[in-house]
N, C-alpha and C positions, 0 to 999 in steps of 0.2 A: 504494500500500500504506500502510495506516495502522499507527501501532505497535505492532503484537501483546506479547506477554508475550515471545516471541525477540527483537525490535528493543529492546527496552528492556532486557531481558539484556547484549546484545552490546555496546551503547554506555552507558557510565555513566561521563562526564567526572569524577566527584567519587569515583571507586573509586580508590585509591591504586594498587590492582594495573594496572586498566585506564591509567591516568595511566601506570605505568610501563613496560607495553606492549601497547600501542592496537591492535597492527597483526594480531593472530589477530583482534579483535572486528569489523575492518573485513573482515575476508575473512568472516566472518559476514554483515554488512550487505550486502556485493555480492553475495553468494550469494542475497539473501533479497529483494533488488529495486533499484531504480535510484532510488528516493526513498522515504523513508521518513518522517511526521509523530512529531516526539520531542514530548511533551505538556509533559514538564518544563521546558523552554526554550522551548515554539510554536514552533518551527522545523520545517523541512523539510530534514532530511538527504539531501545527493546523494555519494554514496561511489565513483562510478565516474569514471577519468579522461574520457573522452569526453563526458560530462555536463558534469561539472565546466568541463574547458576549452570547452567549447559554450557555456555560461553566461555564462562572465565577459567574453565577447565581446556575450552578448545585452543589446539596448539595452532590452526591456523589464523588467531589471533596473537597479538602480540601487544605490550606498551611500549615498544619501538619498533620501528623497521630498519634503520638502520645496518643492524646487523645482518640484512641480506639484501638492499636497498641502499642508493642514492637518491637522495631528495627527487631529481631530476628523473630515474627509472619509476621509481614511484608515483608518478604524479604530483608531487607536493612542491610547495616552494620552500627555499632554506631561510630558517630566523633570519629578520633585520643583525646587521652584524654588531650594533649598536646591544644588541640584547644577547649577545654570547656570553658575558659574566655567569649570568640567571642560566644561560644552557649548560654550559659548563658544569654548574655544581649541580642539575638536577640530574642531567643525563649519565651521567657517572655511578647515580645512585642507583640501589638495586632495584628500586621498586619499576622505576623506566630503564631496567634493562632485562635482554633476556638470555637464557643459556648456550653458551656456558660459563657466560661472566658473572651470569644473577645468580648460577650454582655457585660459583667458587666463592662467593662475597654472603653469600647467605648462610650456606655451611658456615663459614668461619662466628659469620655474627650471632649464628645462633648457638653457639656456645655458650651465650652472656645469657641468652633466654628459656634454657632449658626449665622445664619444674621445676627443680630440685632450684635451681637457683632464685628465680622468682619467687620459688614460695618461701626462700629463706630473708625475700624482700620484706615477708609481710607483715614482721612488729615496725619495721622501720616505720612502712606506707602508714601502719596505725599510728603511730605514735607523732609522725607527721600530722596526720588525720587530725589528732587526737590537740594538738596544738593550736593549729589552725582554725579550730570552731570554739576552741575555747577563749580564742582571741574573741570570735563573731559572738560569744554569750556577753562575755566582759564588757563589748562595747551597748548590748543591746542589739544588737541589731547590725547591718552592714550590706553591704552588695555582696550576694553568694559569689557572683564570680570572680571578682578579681579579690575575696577573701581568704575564699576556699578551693573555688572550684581549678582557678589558674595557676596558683602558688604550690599546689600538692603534686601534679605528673609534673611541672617544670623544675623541682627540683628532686622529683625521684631519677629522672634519666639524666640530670646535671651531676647527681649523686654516682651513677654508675657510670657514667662519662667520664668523673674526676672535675667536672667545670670547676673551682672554686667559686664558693658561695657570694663573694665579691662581686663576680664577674657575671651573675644572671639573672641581673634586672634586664641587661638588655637583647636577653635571647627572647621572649617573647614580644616587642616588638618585632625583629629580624622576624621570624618564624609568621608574624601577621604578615608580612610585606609581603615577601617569597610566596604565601600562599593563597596571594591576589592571583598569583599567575592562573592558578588552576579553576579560577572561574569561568565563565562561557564569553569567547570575545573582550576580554580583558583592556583596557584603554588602555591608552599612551602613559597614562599618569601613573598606574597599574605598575605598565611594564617598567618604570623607571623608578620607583620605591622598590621593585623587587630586586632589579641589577643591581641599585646603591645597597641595599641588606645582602645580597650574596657575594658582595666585593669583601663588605667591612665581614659580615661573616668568617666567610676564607678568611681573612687575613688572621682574622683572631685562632680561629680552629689551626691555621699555619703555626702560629708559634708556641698555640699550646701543645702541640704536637713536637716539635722543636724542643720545647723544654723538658717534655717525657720522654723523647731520646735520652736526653741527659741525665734525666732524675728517674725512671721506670718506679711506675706504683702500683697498688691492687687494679688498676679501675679499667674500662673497655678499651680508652682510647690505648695504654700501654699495652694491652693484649693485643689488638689491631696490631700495634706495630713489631711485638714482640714475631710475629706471625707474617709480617712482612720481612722482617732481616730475617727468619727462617726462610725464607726462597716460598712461600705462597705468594707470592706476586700480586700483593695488594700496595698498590701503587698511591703515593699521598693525597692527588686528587682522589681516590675510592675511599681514602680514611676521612679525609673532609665531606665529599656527597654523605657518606652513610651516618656518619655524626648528624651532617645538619637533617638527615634525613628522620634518623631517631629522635632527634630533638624535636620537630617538626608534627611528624605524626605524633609523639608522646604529649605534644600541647592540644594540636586541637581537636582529634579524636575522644579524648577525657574529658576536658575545658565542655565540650560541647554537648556532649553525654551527660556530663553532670546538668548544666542548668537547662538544656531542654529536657531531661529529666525532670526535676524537680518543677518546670513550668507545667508540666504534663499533672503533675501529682498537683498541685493545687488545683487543677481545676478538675479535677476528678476527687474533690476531698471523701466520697465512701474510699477508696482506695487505696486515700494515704491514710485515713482511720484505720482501717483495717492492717497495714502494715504497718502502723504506731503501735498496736495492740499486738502485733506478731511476726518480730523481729528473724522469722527463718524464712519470711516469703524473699528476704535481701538479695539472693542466687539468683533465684526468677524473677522479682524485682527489675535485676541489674540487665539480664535478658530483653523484658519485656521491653524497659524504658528504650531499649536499643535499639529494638523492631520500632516502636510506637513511633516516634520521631529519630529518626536516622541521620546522627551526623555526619556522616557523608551520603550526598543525594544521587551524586553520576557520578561514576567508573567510566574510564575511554579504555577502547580498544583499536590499533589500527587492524585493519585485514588485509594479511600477509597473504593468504590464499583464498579465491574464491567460494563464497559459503550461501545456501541457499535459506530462510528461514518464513515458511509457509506458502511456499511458493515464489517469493520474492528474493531475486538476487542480488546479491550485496558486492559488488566487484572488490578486487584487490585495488588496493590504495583508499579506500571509503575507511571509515573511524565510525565506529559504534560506539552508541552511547545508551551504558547498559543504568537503568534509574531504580538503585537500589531502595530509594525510599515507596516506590511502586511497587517493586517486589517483594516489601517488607508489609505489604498491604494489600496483597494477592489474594482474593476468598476463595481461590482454590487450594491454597495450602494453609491459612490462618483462619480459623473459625472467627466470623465475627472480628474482620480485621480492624474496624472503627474501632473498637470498643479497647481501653485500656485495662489488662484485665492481668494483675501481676503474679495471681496463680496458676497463667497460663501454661502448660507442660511442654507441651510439643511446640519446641518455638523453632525454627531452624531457619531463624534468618540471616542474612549474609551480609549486616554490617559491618562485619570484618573480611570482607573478599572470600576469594575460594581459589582455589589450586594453585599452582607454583607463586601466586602472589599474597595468597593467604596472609593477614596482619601478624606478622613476626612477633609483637608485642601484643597481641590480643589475653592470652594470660594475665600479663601483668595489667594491664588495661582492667579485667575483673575484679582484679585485687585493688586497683585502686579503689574503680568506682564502687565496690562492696564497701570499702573502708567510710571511704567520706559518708555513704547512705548509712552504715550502719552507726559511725559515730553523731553525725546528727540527730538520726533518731532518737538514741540514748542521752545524748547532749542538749539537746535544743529540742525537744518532745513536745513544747508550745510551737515552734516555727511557722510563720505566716508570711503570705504576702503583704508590702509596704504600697505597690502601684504594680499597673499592668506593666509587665517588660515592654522595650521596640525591640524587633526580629531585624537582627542585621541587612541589609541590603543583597549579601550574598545568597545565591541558591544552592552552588555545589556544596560548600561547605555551611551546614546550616546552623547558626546559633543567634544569641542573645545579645544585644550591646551592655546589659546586666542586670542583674534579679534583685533587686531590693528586699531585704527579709526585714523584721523584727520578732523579739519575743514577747 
């Protein structure tokens, strides 16, 4: 199906209303076919869960082509060269790259994220937790997110990074910048706060990398490199991408989870009642809130090799764009997918990706956001809202400009 005048109705990422809720225009899209060509972006929207997770497993997709492609073979034009900084540190990371570089970089880093390691994160994350809301009681009241929600994953991956605590006020700016890029048609202004935070970035990830040559410590960034003078050939630009990479998704994956979480639980108060009163729904809880409002809304994919999807051909060189927050509200796989429902069992939604790009940090992501829900609850058991939130301007990455609480 090509975009008619209804698919282009239904989805319109830059409509404030749509931005604010997406999820009646996606049950439009599924209604209306299983792929859909949006002309304003050249993308191909796929809005259904089974599609969706079919996809991100299929090997004749890709998040680059590069590696068997020329801009030029492929169809595509090459970045303004003005915005090579911004290419540079993302395309190195593993997440836009594919095998055998995203194997060799992903084995290594996922040494840092095994169980056994992450779970040995979990008094710290509490105890973090456990800090941070207690600041939010003491004052009365405060903005959930830049109290709690921002300050607890940025400095648990600054922790295992080695960041010093000094130096990470200013990784979440950096990390907002860089992650304009990844909205639909990004402006000039966009692409030029993300080049200026990916320069000043590098440079700093450059020397603290430099100074753990010199000084080696417990933490990732000395392992990376402990693991590069052994002859695995991770090269300084892949120790910089993947740092800012971790850094990156560890903000606003969490950051966004948590208060459009909690925006969700106020307005469903039977449901934050119910989980006031029974502090083991937290696991499903932490699930559901995931599916219900999905901080990440669209996945790209380029297509490496031509792929057929309900009759409708998708040529090599087109970019699919797979809309997780759709698929997370699919009523062929979610009963009652409106409804927020945090004793939901069978939740199997794919706000952490699927196959070879699967959320590296999705574990610890659990652990966080169980920590902060469950320490609030037990902490701040009064917790209300102050004023309605405003919903960021962004669609792909979806969150809050911040949540007002009091007790």
């Amino acid at each position: 199906m090509t975009a008619g005048s209804d698919t282009v109705l239904a989805f319109d990422p830059w409509d404030p209303g749509f931005v604010a809720d997406p999820y009646p225009a996606y049950a439009e899209l599924r209604a209306l076919g299983r792929v859909h060509y949006f002309e304003p972006t050249d993308q191909w929207l796929v809005p259904h869960h089974a599609d969706v997770s079919a996809l991100l497993r299929d090997r004749r997709l890709g998040r680059t082509y590069q590696h068997r492609f020329t801009h030029e073979d492929f169809g595509r034009t090459a970045p303004p060269a003005e915005h090579e900084p911004f290419h540079t540190l993302n395309d190195h990371g593993m997440l836009d790259l594919e095998p055998p570089d995203h194997t060799r970089i992903r084995r290594l880093v996922s040494k840092a994220f095994t169980p056994r390691t992450v779970e040995r994160l979990g008094p710290y994350v509490r105890g973090l937790a456990e800090q941070l809301v207690d600041g939010l009681v003491a004052a009365g009241g405060g903005d959930l997110l830049t109290d709690v929600a921002e300050p607890l994953p940025v400095a648990v991956i600054a922790e295992m990074l080695g960041i010093p605590e000094s130096d990470r006020a200013q990784l979440r700016p950096w990390s907002a910048d860089i992650c304009g890029m990844y909205e639909l048609n990004p402006s000039q202004e966009t692409a030029r706060k993300a080049v200026r935070a990916s320069v000043e970035f590098s440079e700093y990830l450059r020397e603290l990398i430099g100074a753990r040559r010199e000084e080696p410590g417990e933490d990732l960034i000395s392992g990376l490199i402990a693991a590069y003078d052994e002859g695995d050939r991770l090269t300084e630009q892949e120790m910089i991408s993947t740092c800012v990479l971790l850094l990156n998704a560890g903000h606003e994956a969490t950051v966004n989870a948590t208060v459009n979480g909690w925006w969700a639980l106020f307005r469903h108060p039977e449901q934050l009642a119910a989980l006031r009163a029974d502090h083991s729904l937290v696991p499903s809880a932490v699930e559901e809130l995931m599916r219900y409002d999905t901080p990440l809304q669209l996945f790209e994919r380029w297509v490496l090799d031509e792929i057929e999807i309900d009759g409708t051909t998708v040529p090599r060189g087109a970019e699919i764009a797979m809309l997780f927050g759709s698929a997370n509200h699919d009523p062929s796989v979610f009963a009652d997918p409106g409804k927020l429902d945090l004793s939901r069992a069978d939740n199997p939604h794919i706000s952490f990706s699927a196959g070879i790009h699967y959320c590296i940090g999705a574990p610890l992501a659990r652990i966080e956001l169980g920590a902060s829900l469950s320490v609030l609850l037990e902490r701040a058991p009064t917790l209300r809202l102050v004023e309605e939130p405003k919903r960021k301007a962004n669609f792909v990455i979806r969150g809050l400009e911040g949540l007002r609480v009091e007790l």
